[in-house]
C-alpha positions in Angstrom: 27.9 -9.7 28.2 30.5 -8.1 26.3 28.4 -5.1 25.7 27.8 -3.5 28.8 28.5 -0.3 29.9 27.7 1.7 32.7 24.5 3.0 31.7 23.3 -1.4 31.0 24.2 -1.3 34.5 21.7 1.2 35.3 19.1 0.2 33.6 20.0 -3.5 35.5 20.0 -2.3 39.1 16.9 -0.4 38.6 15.2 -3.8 37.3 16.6 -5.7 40.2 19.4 -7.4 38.6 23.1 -7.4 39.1 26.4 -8.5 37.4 29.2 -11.0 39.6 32.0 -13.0 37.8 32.6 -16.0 38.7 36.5 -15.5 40.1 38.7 -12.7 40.8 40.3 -14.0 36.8 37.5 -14.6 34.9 37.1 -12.1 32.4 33.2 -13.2 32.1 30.5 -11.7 33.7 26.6 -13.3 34.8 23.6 -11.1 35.7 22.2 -12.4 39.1 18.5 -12.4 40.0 18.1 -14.1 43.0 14.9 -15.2 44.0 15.0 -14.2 47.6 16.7 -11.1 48.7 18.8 -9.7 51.2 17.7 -6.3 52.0 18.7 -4.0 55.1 15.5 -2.2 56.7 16.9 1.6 57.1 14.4 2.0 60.3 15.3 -0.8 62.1 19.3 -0.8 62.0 20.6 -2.1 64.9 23.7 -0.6 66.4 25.1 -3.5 69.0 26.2 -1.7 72.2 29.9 -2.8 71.8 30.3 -1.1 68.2 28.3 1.7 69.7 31.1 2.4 71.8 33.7 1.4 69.3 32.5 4.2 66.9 32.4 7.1 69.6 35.7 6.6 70.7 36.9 7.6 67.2 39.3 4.5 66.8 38.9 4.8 63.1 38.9 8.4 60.5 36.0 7.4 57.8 36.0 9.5 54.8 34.0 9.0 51.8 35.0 8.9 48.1 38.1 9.5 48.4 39.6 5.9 47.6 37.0 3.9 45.5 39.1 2.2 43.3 41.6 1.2 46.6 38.2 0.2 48.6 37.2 -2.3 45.2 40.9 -3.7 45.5 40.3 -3.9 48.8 36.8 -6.2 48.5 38.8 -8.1 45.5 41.0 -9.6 47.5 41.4 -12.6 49.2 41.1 -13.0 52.9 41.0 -15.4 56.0 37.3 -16.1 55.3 37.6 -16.1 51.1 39.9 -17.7 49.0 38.8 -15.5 46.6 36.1 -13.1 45.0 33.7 -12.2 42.4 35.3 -8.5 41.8 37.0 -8.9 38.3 39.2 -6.8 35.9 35.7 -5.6 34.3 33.4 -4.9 37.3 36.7 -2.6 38.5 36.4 -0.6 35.2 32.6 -1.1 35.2 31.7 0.4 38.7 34.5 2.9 38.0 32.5 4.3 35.5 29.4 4.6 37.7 31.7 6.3 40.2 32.9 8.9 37.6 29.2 9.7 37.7 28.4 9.7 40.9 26.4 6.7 40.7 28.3 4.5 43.0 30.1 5.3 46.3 33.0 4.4 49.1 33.0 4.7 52.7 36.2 3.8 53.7 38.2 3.7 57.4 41.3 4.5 58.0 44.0 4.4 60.5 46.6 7.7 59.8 47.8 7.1 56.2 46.2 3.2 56.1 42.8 2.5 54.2 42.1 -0.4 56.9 38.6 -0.7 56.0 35.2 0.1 53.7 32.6 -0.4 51.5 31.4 0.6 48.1 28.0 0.3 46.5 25.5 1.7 43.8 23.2 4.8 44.1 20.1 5.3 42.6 17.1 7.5 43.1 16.6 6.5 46.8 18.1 2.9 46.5 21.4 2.1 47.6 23.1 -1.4 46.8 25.7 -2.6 49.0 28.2 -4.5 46.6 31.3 -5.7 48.8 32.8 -4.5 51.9 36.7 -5.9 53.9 38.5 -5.1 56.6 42.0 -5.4 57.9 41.3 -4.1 61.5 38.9 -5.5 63.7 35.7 -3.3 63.2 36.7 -1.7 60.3 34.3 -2.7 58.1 31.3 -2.8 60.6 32.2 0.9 61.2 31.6 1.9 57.4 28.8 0.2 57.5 27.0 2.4 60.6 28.4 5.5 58.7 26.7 4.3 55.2 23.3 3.9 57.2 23.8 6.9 59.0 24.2 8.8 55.5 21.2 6.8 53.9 19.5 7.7 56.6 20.2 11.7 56.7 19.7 11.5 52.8 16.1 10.3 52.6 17.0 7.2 51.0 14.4 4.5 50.9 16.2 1.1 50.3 19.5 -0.6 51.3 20.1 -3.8 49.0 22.2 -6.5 50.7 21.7 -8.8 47.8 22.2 -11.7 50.4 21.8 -12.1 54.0 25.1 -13.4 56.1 25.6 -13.8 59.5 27.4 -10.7 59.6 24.6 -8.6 58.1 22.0 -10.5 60.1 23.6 -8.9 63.1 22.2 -5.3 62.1 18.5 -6.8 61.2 19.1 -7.5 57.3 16.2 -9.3 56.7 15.7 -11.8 53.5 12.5 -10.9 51.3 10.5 -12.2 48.1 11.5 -11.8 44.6 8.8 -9.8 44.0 8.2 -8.0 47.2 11.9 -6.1 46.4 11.1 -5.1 42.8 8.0 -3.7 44.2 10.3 -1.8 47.0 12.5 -1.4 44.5 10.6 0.6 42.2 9.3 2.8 44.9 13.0 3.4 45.9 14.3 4.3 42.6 11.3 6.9 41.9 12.5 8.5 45.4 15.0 11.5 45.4 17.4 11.1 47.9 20.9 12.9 48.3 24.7 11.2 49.9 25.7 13.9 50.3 23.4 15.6 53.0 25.0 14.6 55.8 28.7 15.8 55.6 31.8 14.0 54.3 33.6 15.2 57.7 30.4 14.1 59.9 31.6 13.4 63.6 30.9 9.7 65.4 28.5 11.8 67.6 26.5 13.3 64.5 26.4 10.3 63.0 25.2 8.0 66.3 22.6 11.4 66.5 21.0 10.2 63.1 21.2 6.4 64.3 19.7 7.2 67.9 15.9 6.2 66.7 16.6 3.4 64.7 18.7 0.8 67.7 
C-alpha cells in the first residue's frame, strides 16, 4: 500500500473500508473490512446522568480543530489499557492530509494550557468515522465524544462509524451491524450533505446538552 494518498483514502471510506498498521513502528499499512460493524445510532445516543452533569459543570474547555496532529499523538500513544497502537508514522501524514482538506476532524479537551483529552475522525457527505480517541483526565475523552454527537447531530449528519463496538462505546448505545446492512447505510450517508461546522466551535455545555436533550 505504498501508493496511497489521501484521496485512495476517500474513495476507501466511502466503500467501507479503512487502513490500520499493525504497531505504532510498522511502516506497513492493511485495509480493514470487517464483517460486522460498530456503528453509533445518532438518535439514540445515550447521555449517562453522571457525565450529564460532568459536562454542565464545565470541568473541561473543548475546542475543535485546533490540535489535530497533538490529538493523533495523543491516540498513538500508549496507555494503561494499551501497550500500544495502530496509529503509525504514515496514517499521521495520511489523516494530516485529509485534515488539510477538511476531511477529517478533532474534538479535543482541555484543562487551561493542557490538551487532556479528544478524538479525531473522517468526514464525509453525512458520514462521520470515529478513528481513535485518549484521555489523560478522567472523562476527557467521554466528553469529546458527547460534543462530536452533539455537532453530528446539529450538522444533519446521518452516520457515526465506530468501526468496533467496546465496552466503552456500548455505554452510549453503539450497536454492532451486518457487513452489508452498513454499506447500505453507508451509501445513503455519504450521498447526504451535512455540515461540522453548524453548530459553533465556541458552543456552550448547555447548547450542546440542548441538541442532545431528545436523543437520552
Amino acid at each position: 500500500m505504498s501508493n496511497i494518498d489521501s484521496d485512495v483514502l476517500l474513495r476507501a471510506y466511502a466503500f467501507g473500508v479503512f487502513p490500520m498498521a499493525e504497531a505504532r513502528d510498522d511502516p506497513q499499512l492493511y485495509w480493514i473490512d470487517p464483517e460486522r460493524r460498530g456503528v453509533l445510532p445518532l438518535d439514540r445516543f445515550h447521555l449517562p446522568r453522571r457525565l450529564r452533569r460532568t459536562v454542565r459543570a464545565g470541568n473541561f474547555q473543548v475546542r475543535i480543530d485546533t490540535a489535530f496532529r497533538e490529538v493523533m499523538l495523543g491516540c498513538a500513544q500508549a496507555g494503561p489499557n494499551r501497550e500500544g497502537t495502530w496509529i503509525n508514522d504514515r496514517i499521521l501524514e495520511l489523516y494530516g492530509e485529509l485534515f488539510a482538506r477538511g476531511h477529517a476532524h478533532s474534538v479535543e479537551t482541555w484543562q487551561g494550557a493542557r490538551l487532556v483529552g479528544g478524538l479525531y475522525g473522517v468526514s464525509l457527505g453525512g458520514a462521520f468515522f470515529g478513528e481513535s480517541m485518549f484521555s489523560r483526565e478522567t472523562d476527557a475523552s467521554k466528553v469529546a465524544l458527547v460534543y462530536l454527537v452533539a455537532r453530528l447531530i446539529a450538522g444533519g449528519y446521518k452516520l457515526l462509524d465506530t468501526q468496533f463496538v467496546t465496552a466503552h462505546l456500548a455505554q452510549f448505545g453503539t450497536i454492532e451491524i451486518s457487513r452489508d446492512e452498513y454499506r447500505l447505510r453507508l451509501q445513503e450517508a455519504t450521498a447526504a450533505c451535512a455540515d461540522f461546522y453548524r453548530l459553533p466551535p465556541d458552543a456552550a455545555p448547555d447548547a450542546v446538552l440542548q441538541v442532545l436533550s431528545h436523543t437520552s
